[in-house]
C-alpha positions in Angstrom: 0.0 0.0 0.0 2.8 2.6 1.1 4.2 1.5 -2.8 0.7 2.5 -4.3 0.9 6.1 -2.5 4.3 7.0 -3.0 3.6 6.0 -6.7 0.7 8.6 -6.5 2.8 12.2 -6.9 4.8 10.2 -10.2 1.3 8.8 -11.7 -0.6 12.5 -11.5 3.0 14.0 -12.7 3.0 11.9 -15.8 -0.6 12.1 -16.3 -0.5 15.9 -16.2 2.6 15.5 -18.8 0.7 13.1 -21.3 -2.5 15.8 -21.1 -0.1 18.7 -21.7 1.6 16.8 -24.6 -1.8 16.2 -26.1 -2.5 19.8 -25.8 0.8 20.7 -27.5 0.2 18.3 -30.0 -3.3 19.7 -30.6 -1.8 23.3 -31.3 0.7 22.3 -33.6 -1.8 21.0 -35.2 -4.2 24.0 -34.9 -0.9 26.2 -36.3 0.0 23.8 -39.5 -3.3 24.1 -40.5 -4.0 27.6 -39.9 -0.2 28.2 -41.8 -1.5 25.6 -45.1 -4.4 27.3 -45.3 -4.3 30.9 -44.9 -0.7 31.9 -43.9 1.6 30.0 -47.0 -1.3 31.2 -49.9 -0.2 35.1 -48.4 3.6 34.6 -48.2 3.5 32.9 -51.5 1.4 36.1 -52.9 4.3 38.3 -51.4 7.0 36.5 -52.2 4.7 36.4 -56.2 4.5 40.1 -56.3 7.0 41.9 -54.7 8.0 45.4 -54.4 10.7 47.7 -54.4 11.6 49.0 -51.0 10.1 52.0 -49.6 7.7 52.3 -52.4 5.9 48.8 -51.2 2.4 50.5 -52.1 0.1 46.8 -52.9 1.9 45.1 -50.3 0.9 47.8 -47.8 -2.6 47.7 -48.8 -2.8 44.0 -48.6 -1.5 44.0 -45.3 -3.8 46.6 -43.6 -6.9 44.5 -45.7 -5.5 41.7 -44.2 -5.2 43.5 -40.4 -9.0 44.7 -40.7 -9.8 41.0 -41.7 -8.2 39.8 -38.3 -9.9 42.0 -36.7 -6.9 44.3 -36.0 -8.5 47.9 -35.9 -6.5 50.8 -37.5 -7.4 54.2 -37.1 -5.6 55.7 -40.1 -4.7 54.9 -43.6 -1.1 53.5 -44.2 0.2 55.9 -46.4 0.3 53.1 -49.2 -3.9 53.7 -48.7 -3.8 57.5 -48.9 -2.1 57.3 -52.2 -4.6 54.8 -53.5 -7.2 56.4 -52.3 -6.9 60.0 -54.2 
């Protein structure tokens, strides 16, 4: 019996560690699909059209449509936007 409770602290220990593993597991999950479907299409479109620095007026654009999307409020135009917009 003493056996069974000193086993006790070791069982919950590893039984925490197998839940938290499943939980990690279950996010990297969670990430690669959120990565192959949303996050690798608007790298690829990036990396597709690029830009010359400092004048980086689409990618800019795409980027704040892309914030508002996400729900990322922004309270003034990027200057890419201003430009677009006259």
């Amino acid at each position: 019996m003493r056996l069974s409770l000193a086993a006790l602290p070791l069982s919950l220990f590893l039984g925490a560690l197998s839940a938290s593993g499943a939980a990690a597991n279950e996010l990297s999950i969670s990430v690669k699909n959120d990565y192959d479907s949303y996050l690798a299409p608007l790298f690829e479109h990036f990396h597709r059209n690029p830009e010359l620095s400092e004048i980086e007026t689409e990618t800019a654009a795409r980027m704040a449509q892309e914030l508002r999307g996400g729900d990322f409020a922004s309270g003034t135009a990027l200057p890419a936007e201003r430009r677009l917009m006259q």
